[in-house]
C-alpha positions in Angstrom: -38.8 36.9 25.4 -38.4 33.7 27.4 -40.5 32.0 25.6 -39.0 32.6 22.2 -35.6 31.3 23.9 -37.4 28.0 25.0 -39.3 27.2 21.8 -37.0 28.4 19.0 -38.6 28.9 15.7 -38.2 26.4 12.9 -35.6 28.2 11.3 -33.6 29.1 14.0 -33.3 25.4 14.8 -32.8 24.6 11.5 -29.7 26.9 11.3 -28.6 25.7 14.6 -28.3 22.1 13.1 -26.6 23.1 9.8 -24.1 24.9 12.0 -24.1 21.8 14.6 -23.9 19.6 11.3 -20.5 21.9 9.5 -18.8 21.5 13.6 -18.9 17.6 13.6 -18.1 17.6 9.5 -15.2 20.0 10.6 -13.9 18.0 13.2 -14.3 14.1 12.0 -12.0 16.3 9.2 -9.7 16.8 11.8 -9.4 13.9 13.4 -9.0 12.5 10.2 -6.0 14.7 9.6 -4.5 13.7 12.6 -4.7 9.9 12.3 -3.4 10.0 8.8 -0.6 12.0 10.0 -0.2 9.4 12.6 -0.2 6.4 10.6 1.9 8.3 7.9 4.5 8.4 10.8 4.2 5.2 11.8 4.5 3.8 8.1 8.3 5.8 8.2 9.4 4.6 10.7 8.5 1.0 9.8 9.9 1.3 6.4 13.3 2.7 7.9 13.5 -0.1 10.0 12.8 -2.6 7.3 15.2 -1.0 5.3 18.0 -1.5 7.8 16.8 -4.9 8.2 17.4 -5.7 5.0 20.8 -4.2 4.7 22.1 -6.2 7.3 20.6 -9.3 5.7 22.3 -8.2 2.3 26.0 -7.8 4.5 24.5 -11.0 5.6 24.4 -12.7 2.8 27.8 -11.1 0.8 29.4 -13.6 3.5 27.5 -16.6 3.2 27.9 -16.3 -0.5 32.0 -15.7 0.3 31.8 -18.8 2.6 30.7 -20.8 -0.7 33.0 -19.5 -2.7 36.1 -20.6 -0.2 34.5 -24.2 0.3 34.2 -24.5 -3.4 37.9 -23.2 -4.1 38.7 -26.6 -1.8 37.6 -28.5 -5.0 38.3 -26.2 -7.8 40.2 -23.2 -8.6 39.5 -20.0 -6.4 38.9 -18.3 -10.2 36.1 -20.9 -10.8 34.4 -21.1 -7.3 33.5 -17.2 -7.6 32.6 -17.6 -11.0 30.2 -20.2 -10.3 29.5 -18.9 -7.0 28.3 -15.2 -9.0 26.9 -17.2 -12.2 24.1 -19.0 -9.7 23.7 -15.4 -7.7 23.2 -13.7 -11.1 20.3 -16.4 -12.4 18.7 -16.1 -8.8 18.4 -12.4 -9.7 17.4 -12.9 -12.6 14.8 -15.3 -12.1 13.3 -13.1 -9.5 13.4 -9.9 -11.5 11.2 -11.7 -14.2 8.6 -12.6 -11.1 8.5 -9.6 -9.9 8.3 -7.8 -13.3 5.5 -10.3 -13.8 3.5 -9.0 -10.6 3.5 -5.5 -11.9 2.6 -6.1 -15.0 0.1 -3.7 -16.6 -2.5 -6.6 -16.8 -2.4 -7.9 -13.6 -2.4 -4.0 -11.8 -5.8 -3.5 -13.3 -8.8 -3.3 -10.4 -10.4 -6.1 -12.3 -12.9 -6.8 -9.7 -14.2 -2.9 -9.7 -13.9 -3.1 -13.9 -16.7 -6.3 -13.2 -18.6 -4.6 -11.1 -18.8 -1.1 -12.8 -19.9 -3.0 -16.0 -22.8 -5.1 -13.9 -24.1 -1.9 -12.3 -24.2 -0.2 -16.1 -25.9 -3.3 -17.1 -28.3 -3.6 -14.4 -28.8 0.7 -14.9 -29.6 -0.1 -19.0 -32.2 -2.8 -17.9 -34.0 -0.6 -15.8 -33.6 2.1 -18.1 -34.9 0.1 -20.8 -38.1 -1.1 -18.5 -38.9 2.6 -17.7 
């Protein structure tokens, strides 16, 4: 009996490294888990603090933009400096909305380096195919 315990058969070691093989499989699945879950937590926290960041820039800049408004009303009506002050506000937006719906267009979303290569490897597959 010893010496069946100190030279295992070929199939017994073969089983022992399927099982060996399903552990590390089972835990690099874990440890996945858990530094996705990490990151994912890390990601919140980040956006909540840009997000806060960005209200106080927006408080920030309703009083910058009220602070133009009263210098302008120096030199024209109050009526007219937050007209003008909201009409050059409102084209900013609207200039960047069009940028920005520009970015996401469907066109420029498409993986069009991946759409290149997919269509070189099916050529490069046809030629061999073809040579065979």
């Amino acid at each position: 009996m010893r010496q069946e315990h100190d030279n295992p058969s070929i199939p017994t070691l073969f089983v022992n490294l399927l099982n060996d093989m399903s552990l590390l499989v089972r835990q690099e699945i874990q440890l996945a888990r858990t530094e996705t879950s990490e990151k994912v937590s890390q990601l919140s926290k980040g956006a909540i603090s840009m997000a806060a960041g960005g209200l106080v820039l927006f408080a920030g800049l309703l009083f910058v933009l009220l602070a133009a408004t009263y210098a302008l009303s120096a030199v024209m009506p109050s009526w007219g400096a937050a007209l003008l002050v909201g009409a050059v506000v409102m084209l900013l937006g609207f200039i960047m909305l069009k940028v920005g719906q520009k970015k996401v267009s469907a066109e420029n979303l498409a993986p069009r380096r991946t759409i290149q290569t997919l269509r070189d490897d099916a050529q490069i597959f046809k030629s061999h195919a073809r040579e065979n």
